[in-house]
Each structure stands twice: as C-alpha cells, then as structure tokens.
N, C-alpha and C positions, 0 to 999 in steps of 0.2 A: 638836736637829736643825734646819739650815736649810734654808727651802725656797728651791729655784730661781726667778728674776723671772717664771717662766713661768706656776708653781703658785701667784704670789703672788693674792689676791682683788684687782682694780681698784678699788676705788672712787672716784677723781679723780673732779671732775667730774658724782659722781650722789651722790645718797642711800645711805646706809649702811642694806639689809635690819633690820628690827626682830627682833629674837631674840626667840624666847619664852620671857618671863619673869617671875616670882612675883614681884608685890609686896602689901602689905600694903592694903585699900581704906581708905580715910580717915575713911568712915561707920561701919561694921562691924567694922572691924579682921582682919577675917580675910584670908587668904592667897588668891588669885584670880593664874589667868595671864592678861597684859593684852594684848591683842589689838595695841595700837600704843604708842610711849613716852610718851604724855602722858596716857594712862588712869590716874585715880586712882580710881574708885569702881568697884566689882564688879556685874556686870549686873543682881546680885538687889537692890542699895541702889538703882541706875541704874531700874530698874520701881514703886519704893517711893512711895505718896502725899506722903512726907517730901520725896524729892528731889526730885517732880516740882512741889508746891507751893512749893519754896524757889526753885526756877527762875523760877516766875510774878512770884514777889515782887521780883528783881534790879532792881536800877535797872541802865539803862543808862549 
C-alpha cells in the first residue's frame, strides 16, 4: 500500500519522535522500555549504589 505525500509523517527539518522501545540494560541484562534513544541502563540499575558510585569516580 502506498500512502499519498499528504498521509506521509514530515520529518524534514525536526527530530524524528522516539518510539517505544525494549532494549536490553547494559548492567542487568534485562529487557526495560527506554524512555529516549541513548538510554542504556534500566531505572532500577540507574537508582543502584553501583551506578551512582561509579558516576562519582569518572574522570572528566
């Protein structure tokens, strides 16, 4: 089926909406849907004393 230029979705010009979509978190392994596309770790590793001490310790 093709849609007519009318029906097409615009995006020129802007940001392409984020889908929502399952990825795997990077800590955990487990399956989480990611709120925007560069979320790699699931909210429950994201609250964890692991992640939030491994933040402190970054060098810039």
């Amino acid at each position: 089926m093709k849609l007519k230029e009318e029906d097409r979705p615009n995006y020129r010009g802007s940001v392409m909406p984020d889908a929502a979509v399952k990825r795997r978190c990077l800590m955990c392994k487990d399956m989480f849907e990611r709120a925007w596309s560069g979320e790699r770790v699931c909210k429950r590793c994201r609250g964890s004393g692991t992640w939030k001490n491994s933040l402190a310790h970054r060098s810039i």
